[in-house]
N, C-alpha and C positions, 0 to 999 in steps of 0.2 A: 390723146385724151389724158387730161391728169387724172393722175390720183385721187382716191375719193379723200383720203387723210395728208395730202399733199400740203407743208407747213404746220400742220400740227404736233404739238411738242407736250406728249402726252406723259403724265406721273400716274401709272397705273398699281394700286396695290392689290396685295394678295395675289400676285402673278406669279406664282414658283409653279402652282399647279391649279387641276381643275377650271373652270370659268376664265380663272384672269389669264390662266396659261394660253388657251384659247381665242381672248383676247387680244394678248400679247400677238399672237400669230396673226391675226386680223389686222391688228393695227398697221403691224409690218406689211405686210402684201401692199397693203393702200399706202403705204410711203412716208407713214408718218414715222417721228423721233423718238424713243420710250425713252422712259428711265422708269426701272420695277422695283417693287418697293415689297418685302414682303418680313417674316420676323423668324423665320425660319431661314439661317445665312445658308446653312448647307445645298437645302433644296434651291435656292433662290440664286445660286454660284452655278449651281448645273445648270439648272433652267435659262439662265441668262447666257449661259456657253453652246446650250442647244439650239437658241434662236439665233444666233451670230453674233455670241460676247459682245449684248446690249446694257448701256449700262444701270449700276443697281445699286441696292445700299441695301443692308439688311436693318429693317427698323418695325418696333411695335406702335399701330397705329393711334392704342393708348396713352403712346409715352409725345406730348406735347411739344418736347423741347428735343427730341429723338425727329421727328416727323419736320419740323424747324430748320434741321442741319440736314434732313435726306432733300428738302424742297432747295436749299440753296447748293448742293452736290448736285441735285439737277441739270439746274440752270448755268452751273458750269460745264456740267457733260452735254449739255443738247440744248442749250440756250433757256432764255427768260419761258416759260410753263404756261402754255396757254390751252392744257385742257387738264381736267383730272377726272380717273374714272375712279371711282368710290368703291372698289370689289371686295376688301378683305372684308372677315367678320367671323361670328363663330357662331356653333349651333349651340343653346341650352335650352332644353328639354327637361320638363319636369310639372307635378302639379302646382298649382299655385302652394298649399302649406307645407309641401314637402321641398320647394325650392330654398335652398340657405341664401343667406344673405351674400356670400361672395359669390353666388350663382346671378344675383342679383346684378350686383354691383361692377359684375368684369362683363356679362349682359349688355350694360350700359355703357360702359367704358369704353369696349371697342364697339359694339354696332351701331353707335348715337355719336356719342363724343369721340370716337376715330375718325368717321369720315366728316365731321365739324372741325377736326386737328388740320386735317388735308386742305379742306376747302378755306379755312382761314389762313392757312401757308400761302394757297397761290392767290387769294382775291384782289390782295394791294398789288401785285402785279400784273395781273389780267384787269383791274383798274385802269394800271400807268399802260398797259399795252393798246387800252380801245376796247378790251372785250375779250372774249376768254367763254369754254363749254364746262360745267359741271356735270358729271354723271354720277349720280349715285343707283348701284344695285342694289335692287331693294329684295322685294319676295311677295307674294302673292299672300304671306303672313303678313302682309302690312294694310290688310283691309279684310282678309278672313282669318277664323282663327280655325284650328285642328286643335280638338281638347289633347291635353297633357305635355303642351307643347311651351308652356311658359316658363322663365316668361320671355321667349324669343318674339312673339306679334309686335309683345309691345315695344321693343326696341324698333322692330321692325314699321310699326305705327307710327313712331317720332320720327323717321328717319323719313318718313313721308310729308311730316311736317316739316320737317327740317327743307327738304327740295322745294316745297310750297313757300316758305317762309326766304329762303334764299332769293329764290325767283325772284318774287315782287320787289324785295329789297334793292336788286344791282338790276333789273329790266334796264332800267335806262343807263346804264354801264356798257349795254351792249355785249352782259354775259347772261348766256341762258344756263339752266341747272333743272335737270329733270331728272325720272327715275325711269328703272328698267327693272318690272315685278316679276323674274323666270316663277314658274311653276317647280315640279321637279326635273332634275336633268341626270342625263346617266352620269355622273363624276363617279369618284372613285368612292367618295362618303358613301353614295348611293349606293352603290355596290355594295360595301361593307355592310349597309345598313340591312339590307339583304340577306346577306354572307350572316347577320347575326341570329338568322332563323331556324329551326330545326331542317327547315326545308327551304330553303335561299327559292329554285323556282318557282315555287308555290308564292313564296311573299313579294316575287319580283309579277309574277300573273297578276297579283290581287293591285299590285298597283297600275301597271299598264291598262286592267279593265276600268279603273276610274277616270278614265280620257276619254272622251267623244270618238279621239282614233283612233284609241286603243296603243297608243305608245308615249313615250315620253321624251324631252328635248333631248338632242348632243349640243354638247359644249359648243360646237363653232355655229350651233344658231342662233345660240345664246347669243356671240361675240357679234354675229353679222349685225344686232339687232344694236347693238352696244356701237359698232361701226355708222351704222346710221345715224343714233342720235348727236353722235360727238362732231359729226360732217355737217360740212355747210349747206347739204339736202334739203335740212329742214328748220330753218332758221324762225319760225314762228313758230317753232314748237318750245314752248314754256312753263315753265309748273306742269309739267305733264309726268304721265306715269302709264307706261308702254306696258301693257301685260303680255309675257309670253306662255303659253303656260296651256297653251292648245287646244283651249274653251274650257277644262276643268271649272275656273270657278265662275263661271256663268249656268254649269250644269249643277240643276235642284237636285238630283237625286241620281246618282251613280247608277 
């Protein structure tokens, strides 16, 4: 039986750790070819010697012409790029008027126009190949919002437009481009985020009971879900946006 990722020649960002690390791990078992992409060289030189010295480029997904030179360092470590998972990004967290304007502005820079950087790297050649997967990770902020939390949605809301917007564009390209909305997942953020409480248990309970099952993702269900879309499983699947996130936002009332 092949591989579920067998020929695919995936550029996956923000792979050093958390989600894309996970990812990373997934892709491999299924057979496919990475090249990791992340802006943290350090973490992203271990990480890539712990999956079996795959190869990597350390690059900000903000920087256009950085993203340019990791997409063709690719294509020569693992041939012409014919899927991209969209993973890096950043959290900002804040009210709308107490947000500053570089809060703003690197908001948009990497969680909008980083994975637009990516996807315009590989399009002309997932073009010239016949066809080609986009994945962008998106976030279950990308259609609800948690007050205080801006302005992360809204990146997160373009980025939905953007998988929308792509889709119908290259359909007949015979590339598809969807998204993947996790919920919360234990990462390490997660943790910390936690860790930043008087009482880390108590703020880790209070989030577990906001789940229907009373727990929250790991990272590799995230990636199985991330394995799926980028596979040829589901090849009518388009402009779509997979929520994982374990009926959270389907539930009115905690």
């Amino acid at each position: 039986m092949m591989a579920r990722l067998q020929g695919k020649r995936i550029f996956l960002t923000g792979a050093a750790q958390g989600i894309g690390y996970a990812i990373a791990e997934a892709c491999l078992r299924e057979k496919a070819e990475l090249f990791l992409v992340d802006r943290d060289a350090g973490l992203l030189a271990e990480s890539a010697a712990r999956l079996g010295n795959v190869a990597h480029a350390a690059a900000d997904i903000a920087d256009a012409k950085a993203i340019d030179a990791a997409m063709t360092a690719a294509a020569k470590a693992i041939g012409p790029v014919n899927a991209v998972i969209n993973n890096a990004g950043m959290n900002v967290f804040s009210t709308p008027l107490d947000a500053s304007e570089d809060d703003w502005t690197r908001n948009l820079e990497v969680n909008v126009k980083g994975a637009w950087h990516c996807a315009r790297a590989a399009l002309p050649g997932m073009i010239g190949q016949g066809g080609g997967v986009i994945l962008n990770i998106a976030s279950t902020h990308a259609f609800t919002i948690i007050p205080h939390t801006f302005p992360y949605p809204v990146a997160k809301h373009a980025l939905l437009g953007l998988t929308r917007s792509l889709a119908i564009e290259y359909a007949g390209n015979n590339i598809r481009v969807n998204a993947l909305a996790p919920g919360y997942v234990a990462t390490q953020k997660v943790i910390d985020y936690w860790n930043s409480f008087e009482d880390p248990e108590a703020a880790r309970a209070k989030t577990l009971a906001l789940h229907p099952g009373g727990r929250i993702a790991t990272p590799e269900e995230i990636a199985m879900a991330a394995v799926f879309l980028v596979s040829d499983e589901c090849p009518f699947i388009n402009a779509a946006c997979l929520v994982a996130d374990g009926g959270l936002s389907v539930l009115h009332h905690p």
